[in-house]
N, CA, C and O of each residue as an XYZ file, in Angstrom:
552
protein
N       1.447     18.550     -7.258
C       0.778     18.179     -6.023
C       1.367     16.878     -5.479
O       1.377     16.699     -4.261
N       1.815     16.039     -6.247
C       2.204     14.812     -5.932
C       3.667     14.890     -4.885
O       4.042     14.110     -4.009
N       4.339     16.304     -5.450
C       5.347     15.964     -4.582
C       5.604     16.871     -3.341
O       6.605     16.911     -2.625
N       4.440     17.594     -3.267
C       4.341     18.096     -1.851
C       4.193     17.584     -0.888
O       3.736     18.297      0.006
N       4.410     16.500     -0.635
C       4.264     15.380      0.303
C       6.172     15.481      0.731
O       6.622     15.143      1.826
N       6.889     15.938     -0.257
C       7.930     16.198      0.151
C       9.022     17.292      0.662
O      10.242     17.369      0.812
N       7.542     18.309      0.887
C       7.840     19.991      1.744
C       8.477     19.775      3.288
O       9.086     20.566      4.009
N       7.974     17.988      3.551
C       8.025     18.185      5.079
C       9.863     18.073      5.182
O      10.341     18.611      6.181
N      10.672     17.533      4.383
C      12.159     17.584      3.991
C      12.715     18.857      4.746
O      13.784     18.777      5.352
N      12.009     20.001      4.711
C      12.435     21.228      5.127
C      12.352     21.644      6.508
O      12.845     22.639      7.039
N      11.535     20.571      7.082
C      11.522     20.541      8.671
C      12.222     19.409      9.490
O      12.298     19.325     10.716
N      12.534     18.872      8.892
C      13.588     17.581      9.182
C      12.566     16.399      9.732
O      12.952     15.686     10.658
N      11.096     16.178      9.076
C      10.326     15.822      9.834
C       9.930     14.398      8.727
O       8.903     13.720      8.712
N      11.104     14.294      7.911
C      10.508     13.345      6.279
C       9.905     12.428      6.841
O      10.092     12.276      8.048
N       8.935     11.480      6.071
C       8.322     10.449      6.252
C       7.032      9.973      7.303
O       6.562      8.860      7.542
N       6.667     11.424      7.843
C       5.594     11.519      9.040
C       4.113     11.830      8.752
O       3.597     11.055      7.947
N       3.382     12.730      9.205
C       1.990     12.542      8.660
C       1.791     13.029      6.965
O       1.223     12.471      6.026
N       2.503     14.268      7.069
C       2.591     14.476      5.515
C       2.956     13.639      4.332
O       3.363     14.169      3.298
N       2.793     12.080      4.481
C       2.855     11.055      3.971
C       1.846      9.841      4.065
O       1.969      8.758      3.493
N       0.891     10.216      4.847
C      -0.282      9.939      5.138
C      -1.386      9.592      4.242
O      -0.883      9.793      3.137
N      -2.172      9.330      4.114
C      -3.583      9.601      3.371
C      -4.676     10.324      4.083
O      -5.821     10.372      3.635
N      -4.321     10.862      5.155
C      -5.156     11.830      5.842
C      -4.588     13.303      5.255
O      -5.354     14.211      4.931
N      -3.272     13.383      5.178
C      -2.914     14.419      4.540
C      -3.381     14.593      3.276
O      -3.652     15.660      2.725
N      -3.485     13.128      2.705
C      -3.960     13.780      1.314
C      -5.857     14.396      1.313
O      -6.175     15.272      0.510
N      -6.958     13.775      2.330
C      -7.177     14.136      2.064
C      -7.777     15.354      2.791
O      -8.940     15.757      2.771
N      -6.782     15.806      3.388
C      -6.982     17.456      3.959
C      -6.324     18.107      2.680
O      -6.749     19.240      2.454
N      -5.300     17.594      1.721
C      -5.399     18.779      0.750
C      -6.560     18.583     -0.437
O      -6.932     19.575     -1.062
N      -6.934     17.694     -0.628
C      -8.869     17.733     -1.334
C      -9.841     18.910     -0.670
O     -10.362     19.900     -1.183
N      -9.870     18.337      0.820
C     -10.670     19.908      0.967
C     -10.171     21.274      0.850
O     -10.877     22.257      0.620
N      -9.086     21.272      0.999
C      -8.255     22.281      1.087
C      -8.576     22.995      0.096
O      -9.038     24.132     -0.006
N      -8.224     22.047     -0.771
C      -8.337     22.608     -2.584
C      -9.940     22.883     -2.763
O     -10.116     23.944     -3.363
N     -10.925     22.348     -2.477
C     -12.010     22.602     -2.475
C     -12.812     23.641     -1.952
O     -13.831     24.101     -2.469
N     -12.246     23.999     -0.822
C     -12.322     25.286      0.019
C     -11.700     26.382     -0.962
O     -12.514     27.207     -1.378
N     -10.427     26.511     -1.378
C      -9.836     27.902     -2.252
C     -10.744     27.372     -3.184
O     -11.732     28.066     -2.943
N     -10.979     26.820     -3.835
C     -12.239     27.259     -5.309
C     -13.643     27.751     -4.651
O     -14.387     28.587     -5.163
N     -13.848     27.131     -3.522
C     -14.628     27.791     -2.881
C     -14.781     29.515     -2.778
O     -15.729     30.227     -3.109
N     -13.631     29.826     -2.262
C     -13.394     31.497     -1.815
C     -13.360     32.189     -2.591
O     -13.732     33.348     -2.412
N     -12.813     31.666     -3.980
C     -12.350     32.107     -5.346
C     -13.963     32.545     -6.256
O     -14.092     33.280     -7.235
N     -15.074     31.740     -5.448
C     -16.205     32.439     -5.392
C     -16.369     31.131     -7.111
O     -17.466     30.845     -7.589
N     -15.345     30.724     -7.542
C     -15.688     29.632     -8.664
C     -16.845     28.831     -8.373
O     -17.620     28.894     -7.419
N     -16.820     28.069     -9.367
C     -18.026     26.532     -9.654
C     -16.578     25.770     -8.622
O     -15.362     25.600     -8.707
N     -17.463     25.565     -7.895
C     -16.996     24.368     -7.169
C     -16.634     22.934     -7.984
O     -17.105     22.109     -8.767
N     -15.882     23.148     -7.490
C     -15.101     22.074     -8.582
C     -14.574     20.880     -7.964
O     -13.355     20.715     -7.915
N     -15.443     19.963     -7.450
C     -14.939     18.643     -6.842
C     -14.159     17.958     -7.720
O     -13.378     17.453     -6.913
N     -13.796     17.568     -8.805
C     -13.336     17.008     -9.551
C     -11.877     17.412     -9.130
O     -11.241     16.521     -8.566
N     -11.365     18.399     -9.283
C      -9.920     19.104     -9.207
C      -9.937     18.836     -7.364
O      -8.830     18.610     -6.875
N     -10.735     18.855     -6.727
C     -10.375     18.828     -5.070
C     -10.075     16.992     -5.423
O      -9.120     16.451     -4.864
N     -10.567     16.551     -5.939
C     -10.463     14.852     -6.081
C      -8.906     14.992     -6.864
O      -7.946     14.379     -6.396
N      -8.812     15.577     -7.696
C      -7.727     15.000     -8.797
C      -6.617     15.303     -7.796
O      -5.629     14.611     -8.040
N      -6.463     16.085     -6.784
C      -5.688     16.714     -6.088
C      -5.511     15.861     -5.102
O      -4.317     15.569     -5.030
N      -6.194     15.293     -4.257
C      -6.319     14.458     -3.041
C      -5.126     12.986     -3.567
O      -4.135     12.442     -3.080
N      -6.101     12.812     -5.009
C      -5.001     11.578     -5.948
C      -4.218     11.750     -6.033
O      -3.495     10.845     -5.617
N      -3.352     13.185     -6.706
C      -1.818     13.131     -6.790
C      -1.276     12.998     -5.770
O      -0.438     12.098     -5.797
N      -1.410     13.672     -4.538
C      -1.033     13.467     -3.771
C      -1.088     12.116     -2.821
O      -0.496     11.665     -1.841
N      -1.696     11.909     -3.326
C      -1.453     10.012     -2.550
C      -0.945      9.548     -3.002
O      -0.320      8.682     -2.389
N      -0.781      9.647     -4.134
C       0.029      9.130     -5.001
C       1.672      9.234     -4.262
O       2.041      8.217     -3.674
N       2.189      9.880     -4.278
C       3.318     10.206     -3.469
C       3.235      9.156     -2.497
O       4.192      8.382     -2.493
N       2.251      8.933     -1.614
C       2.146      7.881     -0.646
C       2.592      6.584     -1.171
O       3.525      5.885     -0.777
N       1.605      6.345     -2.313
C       1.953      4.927     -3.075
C       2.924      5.031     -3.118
O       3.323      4.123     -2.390
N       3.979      5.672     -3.580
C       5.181      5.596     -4.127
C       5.969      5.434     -3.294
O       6.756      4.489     -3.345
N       5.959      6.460     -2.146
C       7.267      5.793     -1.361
C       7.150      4.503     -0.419
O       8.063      3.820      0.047
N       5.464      4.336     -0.241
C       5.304      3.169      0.341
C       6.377      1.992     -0.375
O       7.102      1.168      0.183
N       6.138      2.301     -1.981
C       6.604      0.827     -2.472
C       8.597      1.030     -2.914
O       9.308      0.357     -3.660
N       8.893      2.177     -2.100
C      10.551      2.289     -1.987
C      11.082      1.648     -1.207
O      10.381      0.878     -0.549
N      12.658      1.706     -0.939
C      13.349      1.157      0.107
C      13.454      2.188      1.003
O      13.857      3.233      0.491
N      13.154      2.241      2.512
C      13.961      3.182      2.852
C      14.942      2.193      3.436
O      14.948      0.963      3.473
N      16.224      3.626      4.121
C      17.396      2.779      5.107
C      17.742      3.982      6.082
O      18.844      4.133      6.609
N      16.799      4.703      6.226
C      16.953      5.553      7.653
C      15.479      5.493      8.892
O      14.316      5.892      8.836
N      16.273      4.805      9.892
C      15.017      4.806     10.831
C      14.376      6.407     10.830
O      15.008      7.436     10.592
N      13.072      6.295     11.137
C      12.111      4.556     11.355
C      11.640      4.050     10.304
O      10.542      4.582     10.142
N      11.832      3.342      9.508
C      11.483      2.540      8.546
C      10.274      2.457      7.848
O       9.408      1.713      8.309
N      10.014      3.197      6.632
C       8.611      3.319      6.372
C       8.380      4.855      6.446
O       9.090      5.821      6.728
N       6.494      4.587      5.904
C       5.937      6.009      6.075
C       5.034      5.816      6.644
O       4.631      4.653      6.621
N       4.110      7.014      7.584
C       3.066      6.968      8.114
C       1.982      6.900      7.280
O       1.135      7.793      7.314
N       1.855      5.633      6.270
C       1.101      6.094      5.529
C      -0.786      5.848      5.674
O      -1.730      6.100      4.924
N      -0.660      5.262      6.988
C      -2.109      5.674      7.539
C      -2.653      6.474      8.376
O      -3.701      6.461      9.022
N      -1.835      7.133      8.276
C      -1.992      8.607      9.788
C      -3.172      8.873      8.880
O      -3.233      8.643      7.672
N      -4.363      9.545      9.885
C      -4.312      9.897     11.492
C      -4.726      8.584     12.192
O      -4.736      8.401     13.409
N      -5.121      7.558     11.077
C      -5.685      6.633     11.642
C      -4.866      5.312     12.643
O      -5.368      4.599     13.513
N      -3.587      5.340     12.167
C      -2.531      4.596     12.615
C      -1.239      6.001     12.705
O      -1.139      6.924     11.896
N      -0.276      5.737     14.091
C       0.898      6.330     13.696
C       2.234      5.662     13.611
O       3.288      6.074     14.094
N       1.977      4.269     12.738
C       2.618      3.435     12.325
C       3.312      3.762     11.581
O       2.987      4.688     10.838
N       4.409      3.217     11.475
C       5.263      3.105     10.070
C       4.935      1.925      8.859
O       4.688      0.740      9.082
N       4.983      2.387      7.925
C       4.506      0.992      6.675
C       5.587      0.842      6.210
O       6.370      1.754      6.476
N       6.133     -0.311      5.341
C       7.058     -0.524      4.104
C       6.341     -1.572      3.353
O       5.778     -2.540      3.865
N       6.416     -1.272      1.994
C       5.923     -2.492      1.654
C       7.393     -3.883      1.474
O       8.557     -3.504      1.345
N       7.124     -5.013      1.495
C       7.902     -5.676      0.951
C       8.283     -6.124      0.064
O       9.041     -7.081     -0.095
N       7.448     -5.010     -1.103
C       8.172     -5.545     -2.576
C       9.007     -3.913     -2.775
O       8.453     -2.817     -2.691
N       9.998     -4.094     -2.963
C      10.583     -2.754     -2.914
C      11.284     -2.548     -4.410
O      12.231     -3.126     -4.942
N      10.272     -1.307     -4.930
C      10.330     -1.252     -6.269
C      11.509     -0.137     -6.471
O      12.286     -0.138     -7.426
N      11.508      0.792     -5.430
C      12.252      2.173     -5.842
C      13.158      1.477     -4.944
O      12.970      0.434     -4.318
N      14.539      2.511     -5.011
C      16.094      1.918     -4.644
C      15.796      3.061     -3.200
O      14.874      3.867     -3.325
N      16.274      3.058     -2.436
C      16.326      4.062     -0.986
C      17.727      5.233     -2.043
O      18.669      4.964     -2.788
N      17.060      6.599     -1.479
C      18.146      8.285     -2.031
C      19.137      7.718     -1.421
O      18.711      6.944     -0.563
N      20.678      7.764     -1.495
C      21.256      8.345     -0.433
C      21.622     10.102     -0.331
O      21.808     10.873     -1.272
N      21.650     10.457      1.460
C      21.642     11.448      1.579
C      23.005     12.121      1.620
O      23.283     13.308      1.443
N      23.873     10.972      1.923
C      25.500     11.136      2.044
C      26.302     11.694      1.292
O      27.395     11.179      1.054
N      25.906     12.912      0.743
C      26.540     13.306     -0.766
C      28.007     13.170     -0.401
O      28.545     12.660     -1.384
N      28.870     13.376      0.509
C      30.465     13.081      1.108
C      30.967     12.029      0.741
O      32.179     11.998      0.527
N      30.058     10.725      0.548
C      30.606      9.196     -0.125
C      30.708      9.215     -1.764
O      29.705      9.443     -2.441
N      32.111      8.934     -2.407
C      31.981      8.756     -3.038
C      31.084      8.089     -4.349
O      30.835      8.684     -5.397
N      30.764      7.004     -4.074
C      29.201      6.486     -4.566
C      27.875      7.456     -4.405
O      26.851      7.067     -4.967
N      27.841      8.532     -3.767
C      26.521      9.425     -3.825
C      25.944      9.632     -5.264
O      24.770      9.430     -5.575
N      27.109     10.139     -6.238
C      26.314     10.796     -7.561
C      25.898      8.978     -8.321
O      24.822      8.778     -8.884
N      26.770      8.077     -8.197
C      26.965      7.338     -9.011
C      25.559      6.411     -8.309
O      24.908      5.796     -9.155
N      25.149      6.306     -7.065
C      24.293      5.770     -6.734
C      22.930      5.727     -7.110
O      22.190      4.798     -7.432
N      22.730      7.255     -6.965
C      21.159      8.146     -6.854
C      21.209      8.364     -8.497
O      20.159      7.984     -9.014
N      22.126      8.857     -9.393
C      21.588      8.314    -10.735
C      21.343      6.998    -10.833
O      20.118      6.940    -10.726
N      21.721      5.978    -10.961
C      21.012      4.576    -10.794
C      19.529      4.381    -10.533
O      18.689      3.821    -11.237
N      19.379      5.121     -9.064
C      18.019      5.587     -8.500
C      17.088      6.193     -9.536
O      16.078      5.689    -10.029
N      17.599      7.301     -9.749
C      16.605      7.635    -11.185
C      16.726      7.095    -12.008
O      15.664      6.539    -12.290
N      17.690      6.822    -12.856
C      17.215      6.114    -14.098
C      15.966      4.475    -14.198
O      15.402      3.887    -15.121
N      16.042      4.288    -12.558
C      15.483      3.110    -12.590
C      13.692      3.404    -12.654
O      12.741      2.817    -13.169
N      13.876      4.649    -11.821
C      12.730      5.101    -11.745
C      12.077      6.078    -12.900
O      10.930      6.515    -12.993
N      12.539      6.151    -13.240
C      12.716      6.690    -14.583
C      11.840      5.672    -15.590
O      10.672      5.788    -15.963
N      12.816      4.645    -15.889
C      12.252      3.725    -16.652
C      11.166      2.957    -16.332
O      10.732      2.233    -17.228
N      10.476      2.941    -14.977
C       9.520      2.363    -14.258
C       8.372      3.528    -14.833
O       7.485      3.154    -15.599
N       8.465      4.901    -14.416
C       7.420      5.353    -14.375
C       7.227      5.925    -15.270
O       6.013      6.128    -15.238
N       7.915      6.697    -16.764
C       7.984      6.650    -17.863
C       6.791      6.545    -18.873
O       6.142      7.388    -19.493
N       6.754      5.048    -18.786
C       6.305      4.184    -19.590
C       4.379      4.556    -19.090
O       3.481      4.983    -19.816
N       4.341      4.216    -17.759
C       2.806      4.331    -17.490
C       2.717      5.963    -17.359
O       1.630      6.065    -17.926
N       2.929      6.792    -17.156
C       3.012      8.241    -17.505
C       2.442      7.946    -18.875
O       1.248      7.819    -19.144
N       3.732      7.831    -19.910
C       3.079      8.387    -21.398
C       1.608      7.159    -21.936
O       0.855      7.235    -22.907
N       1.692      6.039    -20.730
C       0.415      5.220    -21.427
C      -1.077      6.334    -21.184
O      -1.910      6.727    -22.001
N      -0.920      6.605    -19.607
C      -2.113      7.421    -19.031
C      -2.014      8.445    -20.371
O      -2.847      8.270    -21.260
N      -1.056      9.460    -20.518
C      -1.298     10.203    -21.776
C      -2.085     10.046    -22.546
O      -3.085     10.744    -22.712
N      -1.720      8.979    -23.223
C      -2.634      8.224    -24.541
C      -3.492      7.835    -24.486
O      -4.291      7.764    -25.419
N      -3.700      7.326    -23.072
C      -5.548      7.068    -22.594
C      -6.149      8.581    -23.080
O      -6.845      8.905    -24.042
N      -5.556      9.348    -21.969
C      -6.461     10.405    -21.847
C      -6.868     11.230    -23.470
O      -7.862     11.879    -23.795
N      -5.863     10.930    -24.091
C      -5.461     12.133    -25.740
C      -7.012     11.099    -26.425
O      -7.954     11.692    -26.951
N      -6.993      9.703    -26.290
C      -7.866      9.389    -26.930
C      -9.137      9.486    -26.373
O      -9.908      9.900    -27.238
N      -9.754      9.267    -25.203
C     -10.934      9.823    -25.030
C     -11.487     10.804    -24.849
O     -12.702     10.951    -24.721
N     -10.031     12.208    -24.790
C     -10.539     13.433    -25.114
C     -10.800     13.843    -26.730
O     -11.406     14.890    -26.958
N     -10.378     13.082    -27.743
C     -10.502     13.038    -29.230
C     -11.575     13.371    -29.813
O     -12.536     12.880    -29.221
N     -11.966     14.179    -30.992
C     -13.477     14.254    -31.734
C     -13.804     13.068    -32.179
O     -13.020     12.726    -33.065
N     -14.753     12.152    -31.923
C     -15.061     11.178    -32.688
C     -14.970     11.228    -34.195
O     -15.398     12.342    -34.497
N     -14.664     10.648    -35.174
C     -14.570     10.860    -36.422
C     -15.218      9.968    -37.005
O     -14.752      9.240    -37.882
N     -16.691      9.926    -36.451
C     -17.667      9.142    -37.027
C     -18.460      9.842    -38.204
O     -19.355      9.235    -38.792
């Protein structure tokens, strides 16, 4: 879910409302509606966990570089149709230029950095979660 925020790539439309937090949370109801139809237990929890990943995506590229106008993401649509960046720029900007020599040698850099950034709090959340899902062994 987190990286469906990056479907809009396929319309040449990157970095616009589907980067939003309104988008994210039209896919909460979204998701809430199909468990709905599905005739299930409504399951707010999963329409929530869903709304999160996907903002998540927001967080994230908020706190990247980009270097293709317009600068930023809409990441307050519908409420603003601003562009954001933050100014601590944690992720490196893709390049898209695969024709420049530096393309492969760049964008691995890119991942590995990100890589080693997000890694680490990935397998921590893990270990949160492994332990308070645990049998007590009292």
């Amino acid at each position: 879910m987190g990286m469906a925020a990056d479907l809009d790539l396929l319309v040449g439309a990157h970095s616009g409302p589907t980067h939003g937090l309104g988008a994210a949370m039209i896919v909460g109801v979204a998701t809430w509606i199909v468990w709905q139809l599905r005739e299930a237990s409504s399951d707010v929890r999963t329409a929530c966990a869903s709304a999160i990943a996907y903002a998540s995506h927001t967080l994230l590229d908020w706190l990247g570089t980009d270097s293709s106008p317009p600068i930023g993401i809409m990441a307050l649509w519908p409420f603003s149709r601003g562009y954001y960046e933050s100014s601590w720029h944690v992720f490196l900007a893709i390049s898209r230029r695969y024709w420049l020599p530096e393309f492969w040698t760049f964008n691995l850099y890119a991942l590995a950095r990100e890589l080693l950034i997000l890694v680490p709090i990935a397998l921590a959340l893990l270990l949160v979660r492994r332990r308070s899902t645990a049998p007590n062994a009292a």
